[in-house]
Structure formats: structure tokens, C-alpha cells
N, C-alpha and C positions, 0 to 999 in steps of 0.2 A: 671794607664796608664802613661807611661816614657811621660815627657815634654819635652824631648830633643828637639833640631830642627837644622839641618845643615845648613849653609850657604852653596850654590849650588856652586861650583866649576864647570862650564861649559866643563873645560879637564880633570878631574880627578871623575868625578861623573861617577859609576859602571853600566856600559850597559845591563848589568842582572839581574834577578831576579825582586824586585818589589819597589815601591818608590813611594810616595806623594809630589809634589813639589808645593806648597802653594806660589803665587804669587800674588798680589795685582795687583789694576792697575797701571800701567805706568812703572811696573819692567822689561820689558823686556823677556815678557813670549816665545810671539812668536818670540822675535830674538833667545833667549834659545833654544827655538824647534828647531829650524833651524839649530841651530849651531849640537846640538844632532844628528841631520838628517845627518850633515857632515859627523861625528864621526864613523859612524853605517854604511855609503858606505868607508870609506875607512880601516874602521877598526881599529882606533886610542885608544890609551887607554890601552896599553900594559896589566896587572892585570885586567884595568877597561874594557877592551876591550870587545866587544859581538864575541862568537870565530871563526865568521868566515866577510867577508864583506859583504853587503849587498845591493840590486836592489833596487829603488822605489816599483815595485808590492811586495816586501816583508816587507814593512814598514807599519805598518797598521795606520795613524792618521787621529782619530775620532772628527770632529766635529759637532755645533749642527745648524748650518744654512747654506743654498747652496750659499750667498753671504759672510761668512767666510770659505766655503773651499775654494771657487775662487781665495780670498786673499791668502790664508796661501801655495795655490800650488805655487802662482806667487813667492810670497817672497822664499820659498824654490829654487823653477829654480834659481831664481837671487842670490842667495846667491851660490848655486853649481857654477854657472858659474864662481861669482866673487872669489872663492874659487881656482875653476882651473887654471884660470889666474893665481894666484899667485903661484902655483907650476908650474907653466911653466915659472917662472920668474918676471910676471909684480908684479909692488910696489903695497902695500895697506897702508891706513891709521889708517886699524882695528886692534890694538892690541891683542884683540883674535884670530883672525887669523891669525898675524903674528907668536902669541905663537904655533899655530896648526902645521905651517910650521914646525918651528923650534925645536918643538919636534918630528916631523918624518924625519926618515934619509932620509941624501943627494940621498943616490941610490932609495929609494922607493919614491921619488919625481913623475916622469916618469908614475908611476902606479897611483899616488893617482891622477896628472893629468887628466890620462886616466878614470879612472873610474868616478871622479867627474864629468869629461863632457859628460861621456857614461850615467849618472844618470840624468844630465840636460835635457838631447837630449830623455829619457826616461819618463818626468814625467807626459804628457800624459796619460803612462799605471800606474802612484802610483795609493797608492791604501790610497789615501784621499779624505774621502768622510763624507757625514751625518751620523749617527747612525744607521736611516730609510732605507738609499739607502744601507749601507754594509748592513744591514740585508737580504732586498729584494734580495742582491746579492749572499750572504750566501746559502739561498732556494731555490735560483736556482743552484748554482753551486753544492751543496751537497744534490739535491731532494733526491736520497735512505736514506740515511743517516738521514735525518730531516721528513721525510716523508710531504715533501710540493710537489704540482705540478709541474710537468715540468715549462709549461706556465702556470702561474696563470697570473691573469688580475689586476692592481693594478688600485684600484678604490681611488679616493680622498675623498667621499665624503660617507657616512655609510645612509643619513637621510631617503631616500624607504625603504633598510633595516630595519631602527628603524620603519619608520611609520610602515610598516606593520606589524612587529613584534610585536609590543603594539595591534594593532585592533586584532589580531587572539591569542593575552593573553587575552582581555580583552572578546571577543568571549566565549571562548572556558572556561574560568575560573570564570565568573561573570554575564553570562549569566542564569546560571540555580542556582542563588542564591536567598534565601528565601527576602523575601520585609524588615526584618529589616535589617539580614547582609548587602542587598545590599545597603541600607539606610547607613549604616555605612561605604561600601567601599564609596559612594557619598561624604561622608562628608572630604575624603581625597582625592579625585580627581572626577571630574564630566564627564570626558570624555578619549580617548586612547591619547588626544594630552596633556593632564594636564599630565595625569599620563607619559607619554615619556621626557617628561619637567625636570620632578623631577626623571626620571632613565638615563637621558644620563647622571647625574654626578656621576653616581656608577658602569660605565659599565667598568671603565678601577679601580675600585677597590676592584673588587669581590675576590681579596686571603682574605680582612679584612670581609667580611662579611658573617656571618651565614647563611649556607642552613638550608631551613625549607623541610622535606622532606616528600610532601602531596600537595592536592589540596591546593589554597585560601579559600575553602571552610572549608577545615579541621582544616588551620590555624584560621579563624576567630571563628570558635565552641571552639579550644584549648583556644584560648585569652579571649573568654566571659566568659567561664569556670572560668578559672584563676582570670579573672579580677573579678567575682561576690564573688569569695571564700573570698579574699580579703577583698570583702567591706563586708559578712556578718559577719569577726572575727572584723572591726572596728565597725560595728553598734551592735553585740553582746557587744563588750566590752562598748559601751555606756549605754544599755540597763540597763548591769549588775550592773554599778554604777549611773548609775541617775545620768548623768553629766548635763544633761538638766535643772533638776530640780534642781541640786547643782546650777547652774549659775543664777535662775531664784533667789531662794532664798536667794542668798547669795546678790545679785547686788538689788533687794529689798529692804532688810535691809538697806545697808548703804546708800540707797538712803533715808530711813528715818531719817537715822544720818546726813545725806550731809558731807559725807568721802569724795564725788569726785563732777566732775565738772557737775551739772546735762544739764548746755547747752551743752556740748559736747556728753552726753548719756547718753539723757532721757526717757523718758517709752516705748514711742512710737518706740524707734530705737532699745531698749533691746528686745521688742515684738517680731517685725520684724525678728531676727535675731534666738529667741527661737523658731518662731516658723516654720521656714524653717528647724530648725535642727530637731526639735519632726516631721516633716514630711518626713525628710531623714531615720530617725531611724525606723518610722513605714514603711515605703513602702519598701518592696525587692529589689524592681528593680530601684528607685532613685538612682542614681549615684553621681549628684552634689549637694549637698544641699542648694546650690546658694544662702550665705550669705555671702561668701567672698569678694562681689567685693565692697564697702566702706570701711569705716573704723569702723565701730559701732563693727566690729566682734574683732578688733583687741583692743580696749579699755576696750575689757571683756577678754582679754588672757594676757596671762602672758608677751607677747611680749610688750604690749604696756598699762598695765593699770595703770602703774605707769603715764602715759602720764596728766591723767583726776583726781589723786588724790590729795587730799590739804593736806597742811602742817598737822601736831599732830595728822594723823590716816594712820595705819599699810597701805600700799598697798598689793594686797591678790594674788601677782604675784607668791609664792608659791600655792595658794589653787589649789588642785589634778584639779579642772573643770577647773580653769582660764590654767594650764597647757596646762590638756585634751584637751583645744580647737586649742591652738596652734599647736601641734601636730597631730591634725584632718588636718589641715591645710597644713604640713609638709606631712603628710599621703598621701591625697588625689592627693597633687601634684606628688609624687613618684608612682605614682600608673601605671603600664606601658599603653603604647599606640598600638592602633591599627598601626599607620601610618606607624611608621619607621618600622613592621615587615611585612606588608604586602607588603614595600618598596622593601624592600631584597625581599622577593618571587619573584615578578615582577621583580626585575633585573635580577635576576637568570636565573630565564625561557625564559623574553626577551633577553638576551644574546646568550641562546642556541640555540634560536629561529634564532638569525641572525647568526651565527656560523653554521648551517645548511644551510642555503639561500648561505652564502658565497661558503661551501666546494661545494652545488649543481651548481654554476654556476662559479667556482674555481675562486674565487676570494678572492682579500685582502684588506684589507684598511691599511694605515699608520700605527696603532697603532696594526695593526694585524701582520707586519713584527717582530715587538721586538715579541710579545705574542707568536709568531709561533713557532719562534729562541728559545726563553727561554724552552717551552714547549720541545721541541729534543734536547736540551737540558739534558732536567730532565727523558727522556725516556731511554728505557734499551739499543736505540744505541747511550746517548747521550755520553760517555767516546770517543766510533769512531769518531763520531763527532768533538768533543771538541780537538781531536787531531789531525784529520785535518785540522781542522783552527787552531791551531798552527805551524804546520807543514809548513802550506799556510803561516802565518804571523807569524813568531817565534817574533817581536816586535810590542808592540801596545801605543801608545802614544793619550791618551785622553783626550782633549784639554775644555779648560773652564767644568772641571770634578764638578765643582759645583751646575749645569745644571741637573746634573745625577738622573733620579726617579729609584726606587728599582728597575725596570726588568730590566732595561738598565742594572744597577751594577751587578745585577747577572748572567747577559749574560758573563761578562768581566771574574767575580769571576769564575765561572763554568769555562773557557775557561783553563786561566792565573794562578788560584790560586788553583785550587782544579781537583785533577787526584782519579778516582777509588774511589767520594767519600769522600776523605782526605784532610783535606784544609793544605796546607803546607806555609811556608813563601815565595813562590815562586823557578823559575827553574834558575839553570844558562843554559840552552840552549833555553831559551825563557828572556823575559822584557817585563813588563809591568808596564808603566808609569802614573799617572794622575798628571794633570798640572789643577790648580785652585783658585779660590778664597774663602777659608772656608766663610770670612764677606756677601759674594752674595747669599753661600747655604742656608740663610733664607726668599730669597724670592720666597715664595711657588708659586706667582702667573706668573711665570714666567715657570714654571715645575721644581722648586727646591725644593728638600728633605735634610731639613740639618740631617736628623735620616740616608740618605744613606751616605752622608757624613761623619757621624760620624762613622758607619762600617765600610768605607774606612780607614778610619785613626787607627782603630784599628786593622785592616786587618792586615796592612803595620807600626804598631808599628815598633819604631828602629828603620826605613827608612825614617823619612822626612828629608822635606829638605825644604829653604825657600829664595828666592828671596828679597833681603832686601835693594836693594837700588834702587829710586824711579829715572827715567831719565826725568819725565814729568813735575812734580813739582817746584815748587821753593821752597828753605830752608825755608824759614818762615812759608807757607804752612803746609809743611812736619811735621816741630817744633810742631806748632798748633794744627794737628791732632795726634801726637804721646802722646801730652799731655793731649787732653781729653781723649782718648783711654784709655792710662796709668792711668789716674786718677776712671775712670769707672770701670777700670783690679781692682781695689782694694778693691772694693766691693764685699760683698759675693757672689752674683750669677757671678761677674766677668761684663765684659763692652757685653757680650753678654747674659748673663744672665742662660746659662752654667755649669757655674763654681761652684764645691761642695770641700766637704772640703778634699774628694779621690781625684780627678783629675780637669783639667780644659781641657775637650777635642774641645775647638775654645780659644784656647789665644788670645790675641791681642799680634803682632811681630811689635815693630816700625821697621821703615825704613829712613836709608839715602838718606841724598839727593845726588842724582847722576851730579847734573849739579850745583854746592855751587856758580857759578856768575850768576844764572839764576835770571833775577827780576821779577817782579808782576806787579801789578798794579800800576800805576802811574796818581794820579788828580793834575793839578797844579804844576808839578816838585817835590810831593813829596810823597815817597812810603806810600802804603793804607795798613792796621793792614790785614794780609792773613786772619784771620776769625771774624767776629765779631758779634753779638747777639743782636737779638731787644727782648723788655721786654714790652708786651702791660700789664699796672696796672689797678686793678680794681679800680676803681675811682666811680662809683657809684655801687648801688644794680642790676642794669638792662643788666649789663652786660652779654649777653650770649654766647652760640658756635655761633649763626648765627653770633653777632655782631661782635664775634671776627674773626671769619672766614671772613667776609668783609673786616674789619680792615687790616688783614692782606693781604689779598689780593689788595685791594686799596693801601698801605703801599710798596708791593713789585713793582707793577707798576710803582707808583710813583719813587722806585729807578732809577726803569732800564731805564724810562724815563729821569731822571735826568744824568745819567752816561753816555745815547746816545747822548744826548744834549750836554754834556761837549765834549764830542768826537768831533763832528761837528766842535768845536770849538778850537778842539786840545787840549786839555787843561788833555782828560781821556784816557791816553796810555797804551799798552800791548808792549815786546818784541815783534819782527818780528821773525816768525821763520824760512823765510827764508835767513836774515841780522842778525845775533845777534847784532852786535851794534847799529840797525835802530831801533825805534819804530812807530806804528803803530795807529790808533785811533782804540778803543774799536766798534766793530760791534756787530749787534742783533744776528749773530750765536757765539757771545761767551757768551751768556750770559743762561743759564738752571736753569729753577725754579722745584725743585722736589716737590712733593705734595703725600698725602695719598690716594688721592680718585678721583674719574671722577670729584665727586659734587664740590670738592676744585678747580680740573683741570680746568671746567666752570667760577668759580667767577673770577680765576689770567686771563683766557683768555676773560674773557667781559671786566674787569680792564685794560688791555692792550688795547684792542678795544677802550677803550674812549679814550686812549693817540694815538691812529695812529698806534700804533704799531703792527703789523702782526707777527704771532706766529704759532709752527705746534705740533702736541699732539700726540706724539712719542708712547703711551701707548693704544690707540685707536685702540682696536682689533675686533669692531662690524663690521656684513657684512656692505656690500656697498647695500645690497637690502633692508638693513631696514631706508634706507635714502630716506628722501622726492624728491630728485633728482628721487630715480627709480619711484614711483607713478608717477611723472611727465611725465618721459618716456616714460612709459605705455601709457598716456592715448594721447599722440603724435603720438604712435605706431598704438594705436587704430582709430584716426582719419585720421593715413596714410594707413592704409588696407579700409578703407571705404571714400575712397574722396568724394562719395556723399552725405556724411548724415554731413548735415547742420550742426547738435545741435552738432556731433564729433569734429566739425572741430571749429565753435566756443570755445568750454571747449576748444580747444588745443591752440589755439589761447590767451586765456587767463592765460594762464599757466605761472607763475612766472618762469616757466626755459626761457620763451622766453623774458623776461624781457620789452615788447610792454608796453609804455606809458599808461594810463589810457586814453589820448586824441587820441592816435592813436587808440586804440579799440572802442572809440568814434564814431571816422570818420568812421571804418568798417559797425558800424552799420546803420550809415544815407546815406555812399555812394554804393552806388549797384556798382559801377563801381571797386573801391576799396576795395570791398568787394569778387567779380568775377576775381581780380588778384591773392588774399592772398586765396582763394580756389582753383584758377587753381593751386597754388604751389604742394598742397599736391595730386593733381593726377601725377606731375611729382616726387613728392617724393615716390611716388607707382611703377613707372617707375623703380627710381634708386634701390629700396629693392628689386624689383622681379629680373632685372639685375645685379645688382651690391653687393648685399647684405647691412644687416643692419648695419654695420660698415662705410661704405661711406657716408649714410644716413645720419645718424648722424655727421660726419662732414660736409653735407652740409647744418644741419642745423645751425652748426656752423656759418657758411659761412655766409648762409642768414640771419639767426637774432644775427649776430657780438657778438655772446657769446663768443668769446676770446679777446674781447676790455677794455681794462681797469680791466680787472679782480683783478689784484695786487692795484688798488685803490677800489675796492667795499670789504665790508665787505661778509668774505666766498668764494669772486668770486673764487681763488687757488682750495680753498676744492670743490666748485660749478662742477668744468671746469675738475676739476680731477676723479669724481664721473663720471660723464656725458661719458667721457672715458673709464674709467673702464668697465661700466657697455654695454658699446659698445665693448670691447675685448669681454667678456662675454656672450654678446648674439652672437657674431658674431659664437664663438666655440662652442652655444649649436646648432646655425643653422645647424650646418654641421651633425646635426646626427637628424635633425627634419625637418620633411616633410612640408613646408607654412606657411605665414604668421601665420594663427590663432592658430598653432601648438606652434613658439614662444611667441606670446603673450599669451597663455596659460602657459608655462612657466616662463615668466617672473612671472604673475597673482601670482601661487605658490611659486614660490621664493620669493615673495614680503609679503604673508602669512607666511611662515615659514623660515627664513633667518637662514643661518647656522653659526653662528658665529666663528665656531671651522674650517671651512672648509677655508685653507689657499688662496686659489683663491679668496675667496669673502671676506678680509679683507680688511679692508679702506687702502690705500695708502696713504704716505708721499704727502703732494698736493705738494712741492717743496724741491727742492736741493740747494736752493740759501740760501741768505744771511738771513733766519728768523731766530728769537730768538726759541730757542725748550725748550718744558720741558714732 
């Protein structure tokens, strides 16, 4: 694979055919795009030129969240317009632009004008959008072609689909199984909600996985079959050599010589372990011989008997039994599983299962739009297809491409790259761009594939190109990080781990700095080291992950604690960036702690919690109904449908969302007077949900028990107040399609059972946009 990589020339880079443009952060990606967007309405780029100009709806750019298309269409308009201006004559200050002017002639001024602000006044109808929403727009605008519905119904949420489809697999496939298989499906899942649990992670990966083509039933008789053939060539072969009696014999002996350590394995524990194996050997149907779980087994095998032998006598780590046992051992662990293959059956069929539910009541889910697309794709209209939507979008520019999982790239490829079957290096009467960050395509949990990444780039050999100078940074920074990078790059697997000794398909590309007066951090009047390294040493034996996990996390606290404190006091400054020569004090939104894991996420935000400091956990993707805030809800909901029942209305009363004193639930109970005020509340809160709906509700319970007071001084109150919310949008839009009170509170009930976390509506929310430190 060629290691070339161009530096991106923004006026002379080729508007056709195909191209990788590898962009870090702070390079300037989406002014890039924008600028390209120019290029492609007015046709610029003579050689480089696309050959003909082009409208917004014929620009296709692809991104992967609906609050970065919002951005990327604004910045576009504002760049047309401030574009136009200047072929009408007003001044700029952008040297790109001004080079734009001044390479197209004086007389086609007039036109590029015209068109630039006929593009502005159009962009409206571009055609920038999510992944998701073009696809969904694709299926409908090309139904014959894709063979999707007119109107299909796009549903957000798959989880009735799933549930039912697991009850009428597990029905219809486990039902009429004999008492041991079904003993054995039990021991891998106990119910349709276990087993749905462990298939909604394979339902969007069914191209990698095996069909088994048969019942459950046939599969489990296949597997026990298999699996006992197995253990009788292992227990024939023990039979055959008396490996039982070689081990007994042999570890006898030298326990008369005292060869080994007899407190470590003495008679009693060689017993033990002989004679679970002479009982695995004689029984057919023993499976585990269930001596491995100590260690006694492993001080009689080759793996470990050197462990227990003394000085001036042979260890018997060669003898064939001390071998034989380690390799029993080795054996029995390789031995395959029921679980993951009855896994796959059940994903299989539960998928079909809902892929049927869907086409019957024509409907889609999110993840059904790419699947649909790809699928007509791959069918015998999908060449028609694939050339209509080029035809529709002859350029397509695909934004943060590092994001990209395999259907999405083979949507593009099929479209862009590949005519009749033939994958070619691309068209000159089409373009197709991806803009990205190879260093991001490794974080899977984000929906990134660096394996589609790495296709891409081998796709589009010849054609990179790479954005290399940094505008966000500062030089020391930049220095800092080209240096560990570069020193990493020198390793064998390279600084990504990658790199063989044929190619290295993710280099590391340093980057200049684009702004060389830009400064840093400032304690004191004098500049802070841009990166610098803490080393916790092990100093005693006791040191563990928890300890050091604390450590560190108590450790980073204590920084940002210290650095907000200098602030206050002027002393810890940052560049202004909207004064360059002003500086500013360091605030809690500039400061981000990244972490590996929720459990890490937890210890740095309790650590901050004892210093005062308030934080938001940017990575927090559980619903909002598996939050003690929605039980709360609930059982408020439930004491406001029944104002008369006493024991409802007390439990609601009690409710840590209402945050009443200990001494005010006190007085409720001793005063009847006071107790016939705070019950009469909840028949008028019965009033305002049968009137007004549960959404008003809920802020008047705001109202009444001053749940938005102080919230930014109570520990969680942000996360508390924004829950409480949430969860108030959310019933309010399921009300509108359910019949009474006891209809939503049965929905809630179930949502609060089975929370969807995948399901983008019911994801926790940022509690605030202000000034908190995030990580």
C-alpha cells in the first residue's frame, strides 16, 4: 500500500473521481468543506474543475448527527453569501478567497456572483443531511427501484418488535424440547427477556454470523452429537494409556523420596483429583471431570510441577501423564459451546421474525433505512438504482468518514465506486469525497470501524490527501503531541499498532501549527509545559487497580481544583479568544478529563463532588427511564390518578424528588389540618392532567415543591431537574396516542422495566450548557 499523502491544496484539489482527505482535529475540515462547496457551484478549478456547476440539491454532504448538519448547512449559507459579496466587489480579509476571486476572470465575476447567492437563497433545498434521513429519502423517492414502500412509517424504537419476536422463537422452538436439551437451552438463558438481552447485540451483525439451517432442536442433537464424539476420543485416549494410574504411580513414588513439597500436594489432594478423573474416564456421559478448579491439578501437570519440586531431583514435567493432564485441561476448555451457537439460531430467526412484523405493518426502524438501501442495492435493479442516485447527486462529500460502519461504506462504494459490478478508481462525471479522522476510526463504541476505514483508504490508494496544519492549538502543543506520536510511529506495530513491516495503513501525519503566536496556559506570568505526565510509583506491595484508580482520580481533582482557584485569583490564564491580546481566567468548561470507563467516569466525578466542583458526563448514553428520578415519577403519577387513597398519597409525599424535610413529613402526620392541605393538592393535580395534560403537571410540581431552587448548589440537583423534564416531554408524546391516566402509567410501569438504551429519545441529556467542567 503507497504511503503517499498530499497536502490538500483547497484551489487546485480535483473535483472528480474519488479522494480520502484525513483531517485531525482543529485542521480546518469544515472550513475545507465549505470552501469545496464554493468551488462545485461556480465551477472553479479549470483541469481540477467538476464539468459542469452545480445547485445545493446536487451536492450530496453526509453527516452523522442532526445538530452537525444544522451547523455545517449555516456555515455553508455564510460562506456562499460572504463569497458573493466579494465578487460583487466588497473587500475580505480571507486569503482563500481572495485567491478564489482572483483566479476566475473579471467577466465571469457577474455569474459566479449570481450563482453563489442563487446557492445561498437555495440551501433550504441542499441536500445535507444524516446518513439515516438520506437513506429514508432515497426509499422513498426511488420505491420501484429499491423495492421499499411508498409510505413506510419510520418507527424509532424496534423493542415490541424484539419482545415479541423472542416469545414466538422461544414458543414455537423450545417449547416441544425433550427435559435435558431444554435443561441445557435454561442454562444459557432462562426466559424470552434473557435471551432478547443477549440477541439485540447481533441483530445489526448477522452478514458475520453463521446460519444453522434447522430447528433449535436439530441444532442442540447436532452439538451433543459432536460434543460427546469429542470427549469419547479424549477419555478412549486416557483409558488407552493409563494416564490415571501413570499420575498416581508416578507422584507416589516420589512422594516416598520427598522429590517435591509434600505441604503443597499431599495424599489427600493427589486422591481428590485421581479420583474425579478415574470417574470422568468411566462415566460416558461426565463431561467435566471437575478437578480443575484448585490448584492440586496443576502441581501434578507439566504446567506447574516444577512449582512444588526441591532442589537435586529431576521435575517429571516431561512425563507423557504430567503432559496428558495439562492438555486434558487445554482440551476440555476448547471443547465447543452450546451457547454462542444457539445464539446465532435465535438471532437469525428473531430477526426474520421482526423483518416480517416490519414489511406487515410497512414499517422501518433507523437501522432498517442503511439495511434497506444496501440490500437494492445488491439486487438485480440495484446498477438502476445506484445510477440514479448518481445522477440525482453526481458529488457526495462524507463528513467525519471515520464514524462510518461497513453498510453505510458499502452504500457509498456500490453507489460512487463500483458500475455493473466492477469496482473502478472512480468516475470523472461523479466525486466522491470522505473527510476524516483515521486516529477516531478506533473508537468502536462510538459506531466506528477502523477495518471500514482501512478499505476506504485502500479503495482510494493514490488519492489522499491530508490537512496538516493545526488553527486550534498552540506550538508547544502541537510540538508535544507530534513527538509522542512520532516516537510511538517508530515501533513495530507503529503509534497505532497497525503498522507491519508491508505497509502502515494509519500513519501518524504531524501537523503545523497554524496560529505560531498562539499561547497556552499561563500560572503566575509564566508559560505551563503543553503536556506533562504524572507517575503514581509502587511504593508498597498493596498497591492495586482500585488504589490506583482512586489515586488518580483524587489526584486529578485535586489539579483542576487547584487551577480554578488560581483563576479566581488571576494568577491561571488562557488566551481570550475573542481579544487575542486579552487574557482570561481559566473556567470549569475548559477543562475535560477523559477516562476508559463509566467505573473510572464515577470515582473523577465523586472526586470533584468533594471539591464543589460540578461536572456533566458527555458519554452517558443510558435511558432516562432506568433513573431513580422515573420510579419517583411513577409513583407521584400514581398518587395523582387516585387522590383518595391515603397510603398513594403519603409514599408520594415521601418521595426524595419532592425533597419535604424529615420535620415537615413529621408535622403531616401529627397535623390533620396540614395533612387535608398537602392531600387536597393532589385532587387538584388530578384536575390539571385530565385538563391540561401530564406535562403542565409536572411543572406545577415544580412550582409547588420548589424543585428548581438551588439546584446548581445541591449535589445532582442539574441532572435531578433535567431528568424530571425529560421524562415529562416523553410522557407527554406517549399521551397523545394513549387513551387515560392508567394507560400512561402503565406505560411508564414498562418503560421503567425494560429501558431502551439504544433508543435516541430516551437518552440522558446534557443537564447544562453553562459553564461545567465536562469529560
Amino acid at each position: 500500500m503507497s504511503q503517499a499523502v498530499t497536502r490538500l491544496d483547497p484551489l487546485t484539489f480535483p473535483l472528480t473521481g474519488q479522494a480520502l482527505i484525513e483531517a485531525s482535529a482543529g485542521t480546518g475540515k469544515t472550513f475545507t468543506l465549505a470552501f469545496l462547496y464554493l468551488r462545485l457551484i461556480i465551477q472553479h478549478g479549470e483541469k481540477a474543475a467538476f464539468s459542469r456547476p452545480l445547485l445545493p440539491p446536487e451536492i450530496l454532504v453526509v453527516t452523522f448527527t442532526n445538530a452537525a448538519t444544522a451547523e455545517l448547512r449555516d456555515r455553508i449559507r455564510a460562506r456562499l453569501v460572504e463569497a458573493a459579496e466579494l465578487f460583487q466587489g466588497k473587500s475580505s480579509d480571507d486569503a482563500l478567497l481572495n485567491a478564489l476571486r482572483d483566479q476566475t476572470p473579471l467577466e465571469e465575476h457577474p455569474r459566479a456572483a449570481r450563482q453563489l447567492t442563487l446557492a445561498a437563497q437555495w440551501m433550504d433545498e441542499s441536500a445535507i443531511s444524516t446518513i439515516h434521513a438520506w437513506c429514508y429519502r432515497m426509499l422513498k423517492e426511488h420505491a420501484f427501484d429499491s423495492g421499499s414502500g411508498f409510505e413506510s412509517n419510520l418507527e424509532t424504537n424496534e423493542q415490541v418488535w424484539q419482545q415479541q419476536a423472542s416469545e414466538d422463537y422461544w414458543r414455537c422452538e423450545y417449547s416441544g424440547l425433550a427435559l435435558e436439551e431444554l435443561t441445557q437451552v435454561l442454562a444459557c438463558w432462562t426466559s424470552p427477556e434473557a435471551l432478547l438481552a443477549k440477541v439485540r447485540g447481533c441483530l445489526d451483525k448477522l452478514d458475520y454470523i453463521e446460519v444453522f439451517k434447522g430447528s433449535a432442536a436439530d441444532l442442540i442433537r447436532d452439538f451433543n452429537a459432536r460434543h460427546r464424539a469429542i470427549l469419547v476420543q479424549l477419555k478412549l485416549h486416557w483409558q488407552t494409556h493409563h494416564f490415571t494410574d501413570q499420575l498416581e504411580q508416578l507422584f507416589d513414588r516420589e512422594a516416598k523420596n520427598k522429590a517435591f513439597d509434600l505441604r503443597k500436594l499431599n495424599a489427600g489432594h493427589r486422591k481428590s483429583v485421581l479420583e474425579k478423573l478415574s470417574a470422568w474416564v468411566d462415566d460416558p456421559l461426565l463431561a467435566d471431570p471437575g478437578c480443575f478448579g484448585g490448584t492440586s491439578w496443576q502441581r501434578m501437570s507439566s504446567e506447574g510441577v516444577q512449582e512444588i519440586w526441591n532442589e537435586g531431583f529431576d521435575s517429571p514435567e516431561t512425563h507423557p501423564a504430567c503432559i496428558a493432564l495439562t492438555e486434558l485441561k487445554q482440551q476440555l476448555d476448547q471443547l465447543p459451546e452450546l451457547e454462542p451457537e444457539l445464539l446465532s439460531h435465535a438471532a437469525h430467526a428473531i430477526a426474520q421474525h421482526i423483518e416480517q412484523s416490519k414489511r406487515q405493518s410497512n414499517s422501518l426502524s433507523q437501522n432498517d433505512l442503511l439495511l434497506r438501501l444496501d440490500q437494492a442495492l445488491r439486487s438485480e435493479q440495484g446498477d438502476v438504482l445506484a445510477a440514479r442516485i448518481r445522477e440525482q447527486f453526481p458529488i457526495a462529500l462524507v463528513d467525519e468518514f471515520q464514524d462510518t460502519d461497513p453498510v453505510q461504506y458499502r452504500i457509498f462504494r456500490r453507489i460512487y465506486l463500483e458500475r455493473s459490478g466492477n469496482q473502478t478508481p472512480g468516475h470523472q462525471d461523479t466525486g466522491f469525497f470522505m473527510i476524516g479522522d483515521p486516529k477516531q476510526a478506533i473508537y468502536a463504541f462510538r459506531g466506528a470501524d477502523i477495518y471500514t476505514y482501512l478499505q476506504a483508504r485502500r479503495d482510494s490508494e493514490g488519492h489522499h490527501y491530508t490537512l496538516a496544519t493545526n488553527f486550534r492549538s498552540s506550538p508547544a502543543l502541537i510540538e508535544s503531541v507530534n513527538q509522542l506520536f512520532e516516537l510511538g510511529d517508530q515501533r513495530d506495530k507503529g503509534a497505532f499498532l497497525f503498522k507491519s513491516k508491508q505497509a502502515d495503513p494509519v500513519p501518524f501525519i504531524p501537523v503545523t501549527a497554524g496560529k505560531v503566536g498562539l499561547k497556552g496556559l499561563q500560572i503566575q506570568g509564566q508559560s505551563v509545559s503543553a503536556m506533562q505526565g504524572w507517575l503514581i510509583t509502587k511504593d508498597d506491595k498493596k498497591l492495586t487497580k482500585t488504589k490506583t484508580n482512586d489515586a488518580l482520580a483524587q489526584a486529578t481533582a485535586c489539579q483542576i481544583a487547584a487551577l480554578l482557584t488560581q483563576a479566581q485569583q488571576g494568577e491561571a490564564l488562557l488566551p481570550d479568544d475573542a481579544q487575542s491580546d486579552q487574557w482570561r481566567p481559566v473556567q470549569p468548561f475548559d477543562c475535560a478529563v477523559l477516562v476508559n470507563s463509566f467505573s473510572e467516569a464515577s470515582l473523577v466525578r465523586r472526586a470533584l463532588q468533594r471539591m464543589g466542583i460540578a461536572s456533566v458526563y458527555l458519554s452517558d448514553r443510558s435511558s432516562v427511564f432506568s433513573s431513580w428520578i422515573a420510579s419517583e415519577v411513577l409513583e407521584l403519577l400514581r398518587a395523582t390518578a387516585e387522590p383518595l387513597n391515603e397510603r398513594r398519597i403519603r409514599s408520594a409525599l415521601a418521595s426524595p424528588l419532592l425533597r419535604l424535610p424529615i420535620t415537615e413529613l413529621h408535622r403531616i402526620n401529627e397535623d390533620e389540618l396540614l395533612w387535608e392541605s398537602y392531600a387536597g393538592r393532589f385532587i387538584d393535580y388530578q384536575l390539571v392532567w385530565q385538563k391540561q395534560g401530564v406535562l403542565p403537571l409536572i411543572y406545577r410540581w415544580i412550582q409547588d415543591f420548589h424543585l428548581a431552587k438551588g439546584v446548581g448548589a445541591r449535589d445532582q440537583g442539574e441532572r435531578e431537574l433535567t431528568d424530571l423534564l425529560h421524562l415529562g416531554e416523553l410522557l407527554h408524546q406517549a399521551a397523545t396516542r394513549l387513551d387515560g391516566e392508567q394507560a400512561l402509567i402503565r406505560y411508564l410501569e414498562e418503560s421503567i422495566l425494560e429501558p431502551d438504551d439504544n433508543a435516541e429519545a430516551q437518552q440522558l441529556r446534557l443537564e447544562t450548557d453553562g459553564n461545567w467542567l465536562e469529560w
